[in-house]
PDB file of N, H, CA, C and O in Angstrom:
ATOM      1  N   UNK A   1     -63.348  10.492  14.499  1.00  0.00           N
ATOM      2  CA  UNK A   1     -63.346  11.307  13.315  1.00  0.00           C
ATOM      3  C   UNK A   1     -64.374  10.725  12.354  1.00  0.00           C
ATOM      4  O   UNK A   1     -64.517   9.514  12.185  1.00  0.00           O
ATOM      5  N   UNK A   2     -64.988  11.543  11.819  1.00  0.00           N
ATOM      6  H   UNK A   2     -64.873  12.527  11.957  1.00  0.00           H
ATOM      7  CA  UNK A   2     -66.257  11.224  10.670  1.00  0.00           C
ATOM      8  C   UNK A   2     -65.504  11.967   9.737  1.00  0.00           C
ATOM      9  O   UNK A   2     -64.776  12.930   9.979  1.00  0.00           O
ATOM     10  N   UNK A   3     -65.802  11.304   8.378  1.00  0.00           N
ATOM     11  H   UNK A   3     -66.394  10.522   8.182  1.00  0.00           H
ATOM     12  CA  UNK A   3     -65.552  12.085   7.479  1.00  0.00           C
ATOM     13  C   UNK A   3     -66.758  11.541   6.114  1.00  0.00           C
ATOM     14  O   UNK A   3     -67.561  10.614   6.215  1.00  0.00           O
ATOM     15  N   UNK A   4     -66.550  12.447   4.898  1.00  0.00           N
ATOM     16  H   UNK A   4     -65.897  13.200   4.816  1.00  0.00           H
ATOM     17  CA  UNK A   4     -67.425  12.062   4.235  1.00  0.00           C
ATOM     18  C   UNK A   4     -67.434  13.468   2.884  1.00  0.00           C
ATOM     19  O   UNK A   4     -67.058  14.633   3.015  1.00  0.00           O
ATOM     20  N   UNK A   5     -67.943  12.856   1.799  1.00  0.00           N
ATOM     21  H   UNK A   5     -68.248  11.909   1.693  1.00  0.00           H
ATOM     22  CA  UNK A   5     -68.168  13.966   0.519  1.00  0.00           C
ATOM     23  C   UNK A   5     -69.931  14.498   0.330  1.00  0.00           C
ATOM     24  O   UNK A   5     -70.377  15.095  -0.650  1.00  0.00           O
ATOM     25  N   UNK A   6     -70.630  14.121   1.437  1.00  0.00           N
ATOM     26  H   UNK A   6     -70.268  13.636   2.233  1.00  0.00           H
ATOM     27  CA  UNK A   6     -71.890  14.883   1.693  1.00  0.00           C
ATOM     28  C   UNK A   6     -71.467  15.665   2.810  1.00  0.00           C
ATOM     29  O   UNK A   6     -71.377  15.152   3.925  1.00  0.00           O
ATOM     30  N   UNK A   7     -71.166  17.020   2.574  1.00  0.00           N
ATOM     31  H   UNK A   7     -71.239  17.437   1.668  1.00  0.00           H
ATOM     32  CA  UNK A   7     -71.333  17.336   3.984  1.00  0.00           C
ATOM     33  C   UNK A   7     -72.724  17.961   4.715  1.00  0.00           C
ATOM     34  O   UNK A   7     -72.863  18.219   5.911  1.00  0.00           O
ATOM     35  N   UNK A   8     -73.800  18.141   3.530  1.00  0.00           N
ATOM     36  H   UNK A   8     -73.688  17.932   2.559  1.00  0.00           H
ATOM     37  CA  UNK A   8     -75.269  18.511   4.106  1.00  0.00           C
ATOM     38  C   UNK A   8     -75.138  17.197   5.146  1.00  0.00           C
ATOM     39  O   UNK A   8     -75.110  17.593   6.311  1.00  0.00           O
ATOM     40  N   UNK A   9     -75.065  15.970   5.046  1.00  0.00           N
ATOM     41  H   UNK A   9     -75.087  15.648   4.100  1.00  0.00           H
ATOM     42  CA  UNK A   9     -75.313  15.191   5.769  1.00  0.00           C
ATOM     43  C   UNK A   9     -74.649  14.297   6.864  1.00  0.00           C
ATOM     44  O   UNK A   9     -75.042  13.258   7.395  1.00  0.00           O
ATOM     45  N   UNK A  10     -73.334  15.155   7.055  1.00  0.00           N
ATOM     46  H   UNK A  10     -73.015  15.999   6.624  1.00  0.00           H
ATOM     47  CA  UNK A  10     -72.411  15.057   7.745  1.00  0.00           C
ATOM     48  C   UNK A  10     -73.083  16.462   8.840  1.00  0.00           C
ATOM     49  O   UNK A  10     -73.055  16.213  10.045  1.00  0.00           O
ATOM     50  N   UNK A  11     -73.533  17.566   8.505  1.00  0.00           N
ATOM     51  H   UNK A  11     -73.556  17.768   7.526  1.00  0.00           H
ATOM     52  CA  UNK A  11     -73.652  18.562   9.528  1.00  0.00           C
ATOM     53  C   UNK A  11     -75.491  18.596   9.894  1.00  0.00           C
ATOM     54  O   UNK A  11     -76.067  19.350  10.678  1.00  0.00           O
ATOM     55  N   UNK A  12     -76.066  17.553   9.056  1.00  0.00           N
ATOM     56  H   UNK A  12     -75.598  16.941   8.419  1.00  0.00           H
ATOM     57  CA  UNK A  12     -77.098  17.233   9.705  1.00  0.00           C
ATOM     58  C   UNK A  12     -77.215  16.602  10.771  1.00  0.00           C
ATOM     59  O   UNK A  12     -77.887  16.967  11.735  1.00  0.00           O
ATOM     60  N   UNK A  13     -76.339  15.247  10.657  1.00  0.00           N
ATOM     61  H   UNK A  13     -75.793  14.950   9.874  1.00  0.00           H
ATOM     62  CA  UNK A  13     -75.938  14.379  11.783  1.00  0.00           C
ATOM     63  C   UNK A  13     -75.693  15.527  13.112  1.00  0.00           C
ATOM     64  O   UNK A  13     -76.512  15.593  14.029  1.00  0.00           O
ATOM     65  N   UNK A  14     -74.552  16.332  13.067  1.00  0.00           N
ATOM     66  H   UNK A  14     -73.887  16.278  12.322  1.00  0.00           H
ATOM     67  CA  UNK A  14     -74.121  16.782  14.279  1.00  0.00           C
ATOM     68  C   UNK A  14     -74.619  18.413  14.375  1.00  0.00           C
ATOM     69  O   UNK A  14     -74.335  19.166  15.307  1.00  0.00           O
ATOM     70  N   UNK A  15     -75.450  18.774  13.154  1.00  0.00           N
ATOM     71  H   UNK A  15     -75.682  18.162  12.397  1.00  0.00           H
ATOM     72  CA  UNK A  15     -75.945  20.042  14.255  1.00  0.00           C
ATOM     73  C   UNK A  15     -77.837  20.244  14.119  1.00  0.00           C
ATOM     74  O   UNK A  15     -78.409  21.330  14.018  1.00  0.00           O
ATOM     75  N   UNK A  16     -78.482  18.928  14.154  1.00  0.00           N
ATOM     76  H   UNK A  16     -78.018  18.046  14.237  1.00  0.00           H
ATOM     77  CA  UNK A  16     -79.599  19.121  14.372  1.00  0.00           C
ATOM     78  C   UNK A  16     -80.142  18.366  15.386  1.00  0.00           C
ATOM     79  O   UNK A  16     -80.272  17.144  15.304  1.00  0.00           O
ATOM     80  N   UNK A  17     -80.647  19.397  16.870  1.00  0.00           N
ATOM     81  H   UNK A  17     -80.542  20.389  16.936  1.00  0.00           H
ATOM     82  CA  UNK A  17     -81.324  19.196  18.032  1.00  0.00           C
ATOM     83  C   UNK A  17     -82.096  17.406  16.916  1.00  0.00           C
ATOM     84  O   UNK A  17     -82.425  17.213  15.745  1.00  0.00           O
ATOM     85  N   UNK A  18     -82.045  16.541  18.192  1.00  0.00           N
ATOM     86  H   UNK A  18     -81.778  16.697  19.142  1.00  0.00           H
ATOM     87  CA  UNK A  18     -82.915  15.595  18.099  1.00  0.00           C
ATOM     88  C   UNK A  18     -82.060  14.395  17.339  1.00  0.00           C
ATOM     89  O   UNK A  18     -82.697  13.373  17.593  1.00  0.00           O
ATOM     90  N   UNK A  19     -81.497  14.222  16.939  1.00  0.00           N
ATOM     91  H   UNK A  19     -80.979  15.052  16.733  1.00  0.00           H
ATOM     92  CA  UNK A  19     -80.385  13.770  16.203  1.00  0.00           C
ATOM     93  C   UNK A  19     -79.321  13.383  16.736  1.00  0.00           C
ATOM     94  O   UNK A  19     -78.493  14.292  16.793  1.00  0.00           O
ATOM     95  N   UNK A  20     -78.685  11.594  17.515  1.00  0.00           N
ATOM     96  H   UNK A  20     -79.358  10.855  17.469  1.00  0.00           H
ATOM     97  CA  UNK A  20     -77.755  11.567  17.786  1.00  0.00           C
ATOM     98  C   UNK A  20     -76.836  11.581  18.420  1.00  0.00           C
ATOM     99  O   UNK A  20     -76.635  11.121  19.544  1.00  0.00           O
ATOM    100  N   UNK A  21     -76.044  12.249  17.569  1.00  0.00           N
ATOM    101  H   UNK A  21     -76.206  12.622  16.656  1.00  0.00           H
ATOM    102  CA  UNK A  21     -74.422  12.724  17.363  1.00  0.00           C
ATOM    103  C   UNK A  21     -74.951  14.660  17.409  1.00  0.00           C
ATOM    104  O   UNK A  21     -74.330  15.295  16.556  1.00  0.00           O
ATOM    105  N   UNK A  22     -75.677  15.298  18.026  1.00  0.00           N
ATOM    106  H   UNK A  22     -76.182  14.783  18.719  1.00  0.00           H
ATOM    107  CA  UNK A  22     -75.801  16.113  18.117  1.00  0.00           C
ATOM    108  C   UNK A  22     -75.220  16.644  18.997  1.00  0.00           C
ATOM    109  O   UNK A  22     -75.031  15.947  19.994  1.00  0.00           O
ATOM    110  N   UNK A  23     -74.734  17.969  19.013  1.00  0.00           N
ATOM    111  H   UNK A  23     -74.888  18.536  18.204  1.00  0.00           H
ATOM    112  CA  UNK A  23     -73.143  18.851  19.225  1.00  0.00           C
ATOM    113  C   UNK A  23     -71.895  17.915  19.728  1.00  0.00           C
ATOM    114  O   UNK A  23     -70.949  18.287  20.421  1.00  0.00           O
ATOM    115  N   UNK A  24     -72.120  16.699  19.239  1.00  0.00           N
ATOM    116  H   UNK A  24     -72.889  16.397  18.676  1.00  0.00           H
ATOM    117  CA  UNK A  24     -70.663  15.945  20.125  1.00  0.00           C
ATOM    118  C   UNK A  24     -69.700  15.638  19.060  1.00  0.00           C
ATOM    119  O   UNK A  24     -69.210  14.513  18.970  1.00  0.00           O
ATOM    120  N   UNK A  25     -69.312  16.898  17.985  1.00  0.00           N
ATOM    121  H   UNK A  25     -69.710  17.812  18.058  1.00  0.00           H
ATOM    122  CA  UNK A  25     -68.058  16.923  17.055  1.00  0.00           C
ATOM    123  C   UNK A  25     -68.317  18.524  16.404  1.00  0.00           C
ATOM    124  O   UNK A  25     -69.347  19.132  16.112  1.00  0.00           O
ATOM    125  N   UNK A  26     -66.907  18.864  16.338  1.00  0.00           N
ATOM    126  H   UNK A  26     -66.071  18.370  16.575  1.00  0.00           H
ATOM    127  CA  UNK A  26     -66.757  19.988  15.595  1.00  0.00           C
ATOM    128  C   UNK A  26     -66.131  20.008  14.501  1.00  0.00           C
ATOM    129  O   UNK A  26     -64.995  19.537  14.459  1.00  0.00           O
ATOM    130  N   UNK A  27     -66.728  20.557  13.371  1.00  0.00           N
ATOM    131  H   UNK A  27     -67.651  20.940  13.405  1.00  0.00           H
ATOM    132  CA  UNK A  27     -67.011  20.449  11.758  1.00  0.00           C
ATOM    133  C   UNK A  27     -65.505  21.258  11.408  1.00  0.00           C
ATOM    134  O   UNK A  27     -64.858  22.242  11.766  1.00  0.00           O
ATOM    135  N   UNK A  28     -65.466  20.507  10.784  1.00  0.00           N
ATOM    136  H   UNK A  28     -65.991  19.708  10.493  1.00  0.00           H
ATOM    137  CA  UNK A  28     -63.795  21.167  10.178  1.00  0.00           C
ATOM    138  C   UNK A  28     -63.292  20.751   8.480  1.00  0.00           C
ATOM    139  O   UNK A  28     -62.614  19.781   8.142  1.00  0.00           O
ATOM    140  N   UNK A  29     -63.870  21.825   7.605  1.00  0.00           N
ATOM    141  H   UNK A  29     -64.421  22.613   7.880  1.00  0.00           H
ATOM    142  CA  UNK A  29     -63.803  21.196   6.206  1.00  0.00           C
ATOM    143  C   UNK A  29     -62.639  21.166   5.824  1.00  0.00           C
ATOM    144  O   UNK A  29     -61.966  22.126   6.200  1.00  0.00           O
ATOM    145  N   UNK A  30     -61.921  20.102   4.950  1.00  0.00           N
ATOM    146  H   UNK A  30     -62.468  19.322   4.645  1.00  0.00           H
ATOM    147  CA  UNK A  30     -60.508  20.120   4.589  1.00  0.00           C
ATOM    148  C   UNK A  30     -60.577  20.569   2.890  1.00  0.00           C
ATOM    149  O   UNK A  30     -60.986  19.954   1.905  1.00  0.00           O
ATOM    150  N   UNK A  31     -60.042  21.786   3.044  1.00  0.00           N
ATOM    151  H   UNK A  31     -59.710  22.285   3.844  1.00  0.00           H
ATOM    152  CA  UNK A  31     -59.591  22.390   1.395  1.00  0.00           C
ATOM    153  C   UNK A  31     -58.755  21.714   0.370  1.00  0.00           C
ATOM    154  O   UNK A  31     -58.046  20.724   0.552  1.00  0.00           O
ATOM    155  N   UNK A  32     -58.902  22.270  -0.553  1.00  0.00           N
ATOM    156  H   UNK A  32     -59.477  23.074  -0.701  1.00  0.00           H
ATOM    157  CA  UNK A  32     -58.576  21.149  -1.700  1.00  0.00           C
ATOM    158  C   UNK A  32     -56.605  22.124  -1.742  1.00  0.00           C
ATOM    159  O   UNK A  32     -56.298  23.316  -1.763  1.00  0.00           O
ATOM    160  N   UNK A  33     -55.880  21.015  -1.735  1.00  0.00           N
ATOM    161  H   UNK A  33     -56.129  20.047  -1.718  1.00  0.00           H
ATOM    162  CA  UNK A  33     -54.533  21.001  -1.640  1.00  0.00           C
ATOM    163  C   UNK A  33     -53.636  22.451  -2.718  1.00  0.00           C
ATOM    164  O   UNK A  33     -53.741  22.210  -3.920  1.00  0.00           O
ATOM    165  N   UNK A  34     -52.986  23.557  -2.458  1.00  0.00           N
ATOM    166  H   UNK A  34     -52.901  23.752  -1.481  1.00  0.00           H
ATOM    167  CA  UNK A  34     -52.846  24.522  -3.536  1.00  0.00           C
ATOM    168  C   UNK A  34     -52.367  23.379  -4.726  1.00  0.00           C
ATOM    169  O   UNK A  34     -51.869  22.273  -4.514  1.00  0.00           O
ATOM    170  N   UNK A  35     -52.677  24.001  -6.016  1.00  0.00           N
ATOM    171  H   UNK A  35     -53.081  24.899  -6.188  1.00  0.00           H
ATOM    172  CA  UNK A  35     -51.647  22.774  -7.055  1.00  0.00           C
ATOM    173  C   UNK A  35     -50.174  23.044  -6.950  1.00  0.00           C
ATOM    174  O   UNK A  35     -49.375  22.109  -6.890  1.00  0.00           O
ATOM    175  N   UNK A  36     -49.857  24.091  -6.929  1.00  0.00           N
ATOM    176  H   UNK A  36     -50.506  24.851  -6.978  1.00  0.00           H
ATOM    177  CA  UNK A  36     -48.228  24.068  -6.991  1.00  0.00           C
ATOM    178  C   UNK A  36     -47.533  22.972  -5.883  1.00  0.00           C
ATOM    179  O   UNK A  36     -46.588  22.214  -6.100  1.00  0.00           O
ATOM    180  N   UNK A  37     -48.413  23.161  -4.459  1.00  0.00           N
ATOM    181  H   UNK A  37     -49.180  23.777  -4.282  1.00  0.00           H
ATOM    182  CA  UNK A  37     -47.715  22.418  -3.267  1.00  0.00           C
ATOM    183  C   UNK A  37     -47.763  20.710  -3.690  1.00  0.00           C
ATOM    184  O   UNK A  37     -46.842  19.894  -3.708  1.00  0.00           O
ATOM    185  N   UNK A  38     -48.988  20.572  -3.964  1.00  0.00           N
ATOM    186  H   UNK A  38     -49.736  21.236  -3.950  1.00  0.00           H
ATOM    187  CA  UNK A  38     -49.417  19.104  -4.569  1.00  0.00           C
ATOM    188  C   UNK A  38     -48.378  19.106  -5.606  1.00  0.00           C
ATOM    189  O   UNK A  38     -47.316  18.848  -5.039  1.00  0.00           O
ATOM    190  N   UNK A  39     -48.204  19.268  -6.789  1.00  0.00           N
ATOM    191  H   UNK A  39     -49.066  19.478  -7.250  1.00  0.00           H
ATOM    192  CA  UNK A  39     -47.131  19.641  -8.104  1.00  0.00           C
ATOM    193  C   UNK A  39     -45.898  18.990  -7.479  1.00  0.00           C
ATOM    194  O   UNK A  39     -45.237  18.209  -8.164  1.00  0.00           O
ATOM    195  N   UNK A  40     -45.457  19.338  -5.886  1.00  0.00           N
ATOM    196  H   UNK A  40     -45.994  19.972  -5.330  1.00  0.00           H
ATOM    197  CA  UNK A  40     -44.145  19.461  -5.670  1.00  0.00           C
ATOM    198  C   UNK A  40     -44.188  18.083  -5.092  1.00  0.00           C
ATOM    199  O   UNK A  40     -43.204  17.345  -5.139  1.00  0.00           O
ATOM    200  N   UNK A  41     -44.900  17.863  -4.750  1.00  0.00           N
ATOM    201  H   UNK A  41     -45.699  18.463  -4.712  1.00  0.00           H
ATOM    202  CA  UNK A  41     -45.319  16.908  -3.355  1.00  0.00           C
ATOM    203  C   UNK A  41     -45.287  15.318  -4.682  1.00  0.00           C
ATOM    204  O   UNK A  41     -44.923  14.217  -4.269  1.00  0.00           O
ATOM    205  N   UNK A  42     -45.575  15.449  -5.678  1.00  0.00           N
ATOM    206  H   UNK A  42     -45.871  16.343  -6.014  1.00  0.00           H
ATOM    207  CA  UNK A  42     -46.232  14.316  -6.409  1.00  0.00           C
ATOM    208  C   UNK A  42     -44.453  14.707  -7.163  1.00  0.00           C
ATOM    209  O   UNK A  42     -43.814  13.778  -7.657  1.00  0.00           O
ATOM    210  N   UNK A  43     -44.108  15.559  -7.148  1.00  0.00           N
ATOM    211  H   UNK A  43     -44.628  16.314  -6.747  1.00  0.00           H
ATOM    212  CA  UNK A  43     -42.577  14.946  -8.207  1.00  0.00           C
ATOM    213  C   UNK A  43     -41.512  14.800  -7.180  1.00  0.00           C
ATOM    214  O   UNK A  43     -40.454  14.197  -7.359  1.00  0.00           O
ATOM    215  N   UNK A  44     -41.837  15.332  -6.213  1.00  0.00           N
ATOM    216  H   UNK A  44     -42.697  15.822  -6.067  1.00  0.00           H
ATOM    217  CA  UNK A  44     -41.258  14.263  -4.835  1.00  0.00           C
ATOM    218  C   UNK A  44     -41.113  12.527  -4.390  1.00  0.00           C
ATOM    219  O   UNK A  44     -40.135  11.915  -3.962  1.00  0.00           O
ATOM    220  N   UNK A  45     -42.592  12.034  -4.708  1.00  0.00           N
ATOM    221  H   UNK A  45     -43.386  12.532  -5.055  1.00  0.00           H
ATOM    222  CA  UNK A  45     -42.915  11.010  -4.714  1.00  0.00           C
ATOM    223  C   UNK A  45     -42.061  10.435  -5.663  1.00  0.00           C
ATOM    224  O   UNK A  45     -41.209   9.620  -5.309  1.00  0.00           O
ATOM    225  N   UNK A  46     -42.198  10.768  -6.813  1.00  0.00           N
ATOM    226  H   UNK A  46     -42.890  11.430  -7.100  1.00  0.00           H
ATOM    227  CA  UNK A  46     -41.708   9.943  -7.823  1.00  0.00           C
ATOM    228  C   UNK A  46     -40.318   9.690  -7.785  1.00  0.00           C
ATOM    229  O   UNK A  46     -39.706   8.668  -8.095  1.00  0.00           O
ATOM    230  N   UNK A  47     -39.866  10.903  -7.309  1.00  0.00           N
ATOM    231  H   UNK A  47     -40.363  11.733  -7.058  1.00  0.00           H
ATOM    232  CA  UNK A  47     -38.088  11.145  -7.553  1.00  0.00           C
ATOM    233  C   UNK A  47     -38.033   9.750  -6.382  1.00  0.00           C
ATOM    234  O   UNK A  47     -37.964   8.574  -6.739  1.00  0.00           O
ATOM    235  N   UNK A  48     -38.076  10.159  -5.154  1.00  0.00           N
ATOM    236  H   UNK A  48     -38.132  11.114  -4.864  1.00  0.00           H
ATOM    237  CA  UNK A  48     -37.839   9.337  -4.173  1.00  0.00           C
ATOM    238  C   UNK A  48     -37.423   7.225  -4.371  1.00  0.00           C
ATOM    239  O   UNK A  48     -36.639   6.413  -3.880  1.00  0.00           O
ATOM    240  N   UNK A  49     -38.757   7.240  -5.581  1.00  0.00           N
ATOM    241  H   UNK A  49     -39.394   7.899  -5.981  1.00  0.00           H
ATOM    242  CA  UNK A  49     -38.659   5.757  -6.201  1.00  0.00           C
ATOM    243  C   UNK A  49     -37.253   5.895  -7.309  1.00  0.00           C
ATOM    244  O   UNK A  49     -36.757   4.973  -7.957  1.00  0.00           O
ATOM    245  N   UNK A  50     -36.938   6.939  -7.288  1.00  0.00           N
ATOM    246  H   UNK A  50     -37.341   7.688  -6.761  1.00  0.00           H
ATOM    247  CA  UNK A  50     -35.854   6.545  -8.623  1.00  0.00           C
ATOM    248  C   UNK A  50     -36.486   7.151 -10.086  1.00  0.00           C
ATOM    249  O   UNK A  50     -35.773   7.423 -11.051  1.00  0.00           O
ATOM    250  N   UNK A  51     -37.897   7.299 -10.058  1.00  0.00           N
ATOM    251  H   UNK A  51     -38.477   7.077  -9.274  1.00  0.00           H
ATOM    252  CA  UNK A  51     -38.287   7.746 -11.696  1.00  0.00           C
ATOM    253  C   UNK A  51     -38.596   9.967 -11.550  1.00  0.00           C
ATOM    254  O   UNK A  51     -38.742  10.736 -10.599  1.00  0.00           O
ATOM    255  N   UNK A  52     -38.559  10.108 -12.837  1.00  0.00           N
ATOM    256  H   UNK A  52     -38.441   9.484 -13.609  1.00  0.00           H
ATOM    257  CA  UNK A  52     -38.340  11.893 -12.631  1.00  0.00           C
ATOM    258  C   UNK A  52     -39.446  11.614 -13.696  1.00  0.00           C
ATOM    259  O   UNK A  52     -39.548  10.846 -14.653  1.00  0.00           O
ATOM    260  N   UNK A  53     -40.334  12.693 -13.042  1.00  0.00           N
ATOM    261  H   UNK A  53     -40.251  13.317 -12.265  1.00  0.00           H
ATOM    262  CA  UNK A  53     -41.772  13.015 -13.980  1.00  0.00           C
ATOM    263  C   UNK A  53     -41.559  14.130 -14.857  1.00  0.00           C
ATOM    264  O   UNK A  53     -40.767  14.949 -14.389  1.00  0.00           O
ATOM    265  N   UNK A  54     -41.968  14.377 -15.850  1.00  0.00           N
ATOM    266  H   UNK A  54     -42.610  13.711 -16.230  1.00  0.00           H
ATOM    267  CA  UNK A  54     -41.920  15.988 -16.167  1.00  0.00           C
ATOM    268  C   UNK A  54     -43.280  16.661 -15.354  1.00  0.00           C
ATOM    269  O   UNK A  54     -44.309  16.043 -15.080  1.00  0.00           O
ATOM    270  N   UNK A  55     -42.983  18.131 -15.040  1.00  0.00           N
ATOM    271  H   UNK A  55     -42.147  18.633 -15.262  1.00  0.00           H
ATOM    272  CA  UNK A  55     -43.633  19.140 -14.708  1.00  0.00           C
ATOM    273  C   UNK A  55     -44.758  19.074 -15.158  1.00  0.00           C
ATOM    274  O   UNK A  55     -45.868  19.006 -14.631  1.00  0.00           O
ATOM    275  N   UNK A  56     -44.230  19.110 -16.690  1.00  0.00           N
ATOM    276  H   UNK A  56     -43.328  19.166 -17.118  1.00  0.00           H
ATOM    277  CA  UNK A  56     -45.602  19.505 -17.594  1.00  0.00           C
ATOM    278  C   UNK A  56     -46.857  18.135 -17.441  1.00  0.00           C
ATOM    279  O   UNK A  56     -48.049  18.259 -17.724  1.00  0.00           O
ATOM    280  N   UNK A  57     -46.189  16.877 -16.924  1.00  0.00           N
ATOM    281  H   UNK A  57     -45.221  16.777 -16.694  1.00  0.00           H
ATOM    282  CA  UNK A  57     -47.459  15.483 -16.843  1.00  0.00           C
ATOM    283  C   UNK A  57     -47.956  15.974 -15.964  1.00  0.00           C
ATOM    284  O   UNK A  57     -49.147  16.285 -15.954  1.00  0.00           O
ATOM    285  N   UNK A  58     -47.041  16.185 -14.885  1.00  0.00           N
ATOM    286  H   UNK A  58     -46.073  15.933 -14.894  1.00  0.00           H
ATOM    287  CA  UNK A  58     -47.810  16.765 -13.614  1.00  0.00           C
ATOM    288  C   UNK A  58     -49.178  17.669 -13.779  1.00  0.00           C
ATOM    289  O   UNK A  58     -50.323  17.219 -13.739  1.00  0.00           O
ATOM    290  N   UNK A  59     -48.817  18.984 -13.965  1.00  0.00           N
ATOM    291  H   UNK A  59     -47.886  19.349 -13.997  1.00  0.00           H
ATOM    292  CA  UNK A  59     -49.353  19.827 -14.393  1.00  0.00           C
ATOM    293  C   UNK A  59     -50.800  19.278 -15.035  1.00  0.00           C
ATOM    294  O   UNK A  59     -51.895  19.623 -14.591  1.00  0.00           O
ATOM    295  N   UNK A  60     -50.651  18.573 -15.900  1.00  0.00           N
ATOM    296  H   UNK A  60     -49.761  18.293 -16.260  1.00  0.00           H
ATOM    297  CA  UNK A  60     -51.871  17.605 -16.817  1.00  0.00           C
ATOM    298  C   UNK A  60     -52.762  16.804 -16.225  1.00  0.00           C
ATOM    299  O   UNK A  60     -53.942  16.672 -16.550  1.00  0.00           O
ATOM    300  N   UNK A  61     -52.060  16.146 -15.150  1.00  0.00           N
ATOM    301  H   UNK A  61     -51.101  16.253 -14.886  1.00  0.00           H
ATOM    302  CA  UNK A  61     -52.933  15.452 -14.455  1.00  0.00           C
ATOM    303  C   UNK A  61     -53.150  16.417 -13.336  1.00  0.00           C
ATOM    304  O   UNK A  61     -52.603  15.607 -12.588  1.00  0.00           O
ATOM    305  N   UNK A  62     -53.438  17.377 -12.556  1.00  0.00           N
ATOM    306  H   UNK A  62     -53.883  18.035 -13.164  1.00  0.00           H
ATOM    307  CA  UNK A  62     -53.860  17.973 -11.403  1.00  0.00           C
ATOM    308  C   UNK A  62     -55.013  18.985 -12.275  1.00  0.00           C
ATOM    309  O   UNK A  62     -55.981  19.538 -11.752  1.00  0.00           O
ATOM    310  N   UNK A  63     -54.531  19.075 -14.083  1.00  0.00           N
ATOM    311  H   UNK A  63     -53.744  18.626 -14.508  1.00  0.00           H
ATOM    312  CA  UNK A  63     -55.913  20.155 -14.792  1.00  0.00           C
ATOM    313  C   UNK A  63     -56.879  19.198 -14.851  1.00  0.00           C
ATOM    314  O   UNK A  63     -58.071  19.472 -14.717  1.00  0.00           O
ATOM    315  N   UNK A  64     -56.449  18.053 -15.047  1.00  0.00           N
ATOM    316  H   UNK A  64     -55.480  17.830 -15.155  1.00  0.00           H
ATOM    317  CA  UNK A  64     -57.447  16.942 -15.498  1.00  0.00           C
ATOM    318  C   UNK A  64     -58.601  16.833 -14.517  1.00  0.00           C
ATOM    319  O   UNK A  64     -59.793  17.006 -14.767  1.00  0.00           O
ATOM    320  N   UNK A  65     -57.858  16.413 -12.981  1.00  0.00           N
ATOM    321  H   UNK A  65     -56.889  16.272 -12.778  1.00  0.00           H
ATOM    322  CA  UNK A  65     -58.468  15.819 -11.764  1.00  0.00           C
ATOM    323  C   UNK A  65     -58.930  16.936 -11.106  1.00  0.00           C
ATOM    324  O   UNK A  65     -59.562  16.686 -10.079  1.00  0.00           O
ATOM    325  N   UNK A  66     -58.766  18.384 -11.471  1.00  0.00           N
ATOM    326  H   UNK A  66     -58.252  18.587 -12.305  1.00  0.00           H
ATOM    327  CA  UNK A  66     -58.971  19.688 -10.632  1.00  0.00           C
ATOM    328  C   UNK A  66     -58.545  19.845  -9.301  1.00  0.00           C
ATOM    329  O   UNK A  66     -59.060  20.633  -8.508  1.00  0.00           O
ATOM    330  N   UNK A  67     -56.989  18.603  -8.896  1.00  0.00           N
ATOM    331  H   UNK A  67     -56.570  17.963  -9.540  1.00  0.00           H
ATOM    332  CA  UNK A  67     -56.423  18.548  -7.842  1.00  0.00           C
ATOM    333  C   UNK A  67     -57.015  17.977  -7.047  1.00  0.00           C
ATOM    334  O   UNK A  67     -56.740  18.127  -5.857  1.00  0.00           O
ATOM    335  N   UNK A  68     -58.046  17.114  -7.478  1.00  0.00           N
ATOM    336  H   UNK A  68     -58.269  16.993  -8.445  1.00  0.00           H
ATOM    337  CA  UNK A  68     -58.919  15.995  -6.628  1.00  0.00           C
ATOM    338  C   UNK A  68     -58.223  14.900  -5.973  1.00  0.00           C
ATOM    339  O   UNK A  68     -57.784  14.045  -6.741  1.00  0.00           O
ATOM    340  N   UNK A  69     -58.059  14.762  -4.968  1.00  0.00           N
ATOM    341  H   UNK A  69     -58.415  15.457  -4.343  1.00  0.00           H
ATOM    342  CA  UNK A  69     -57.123  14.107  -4.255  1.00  0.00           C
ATOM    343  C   UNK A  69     -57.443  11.974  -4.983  1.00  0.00           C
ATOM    344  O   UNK A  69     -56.618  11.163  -5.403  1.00  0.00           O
ATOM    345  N   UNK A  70     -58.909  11.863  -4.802  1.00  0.00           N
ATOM    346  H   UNK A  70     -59.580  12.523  -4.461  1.00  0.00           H
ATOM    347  CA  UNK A  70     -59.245  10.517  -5.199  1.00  0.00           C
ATOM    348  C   UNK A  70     -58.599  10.237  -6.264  1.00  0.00           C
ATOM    349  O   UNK A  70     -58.236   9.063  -6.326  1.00  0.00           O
ATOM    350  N   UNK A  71     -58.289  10.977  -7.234  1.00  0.00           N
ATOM    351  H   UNK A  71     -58.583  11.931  -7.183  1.00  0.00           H
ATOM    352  CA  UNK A  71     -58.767  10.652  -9.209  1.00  0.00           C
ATOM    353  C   UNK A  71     -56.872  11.097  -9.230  1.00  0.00           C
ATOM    354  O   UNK A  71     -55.977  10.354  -9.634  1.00  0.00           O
ATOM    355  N   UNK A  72     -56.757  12.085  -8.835  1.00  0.00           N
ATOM    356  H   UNK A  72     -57.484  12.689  -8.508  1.00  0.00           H
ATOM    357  CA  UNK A  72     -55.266  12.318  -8.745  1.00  0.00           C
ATOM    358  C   UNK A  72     -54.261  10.992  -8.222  1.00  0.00           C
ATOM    359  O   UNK A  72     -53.041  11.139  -8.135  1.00  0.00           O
TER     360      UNK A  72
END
């Protein structure tokens, strides 16, 4: 598995003749998480330790990070 936040240069690697890693992987972009599912998923987490988030922090931090998985 390759992964990476260039993907010009992730699909240069594997789809240009002369190059490589040429056709030996198939490109599969991973979408950014819906917020509600993430929302649920992150006051899951928390509950699980014992602490209860409000909605609304939640909510604040996924407008903040635009549901960016790193920064989130």
């Amino acid at each position: 598995m390759f992964s990476g936040s260039k993907a010009h240069i992730l699909q240069d690697m594997f789809e240009s003749p002369g190059k490589s890693f040429y056709k030996s992987a198939l490109m599969f972009e991973l979408r950014k998480i819906p917020k509600l599912l993430y929302a649920r998923f992150i006051a899951h987490m928390f509950k699980k330790t014992g602490i209860t988030i409000p909605d609304d922090i939640v909510d604040q931090v996924l407008t903040r990070t635009d549901s960016h998985t790193y920064y989130t």
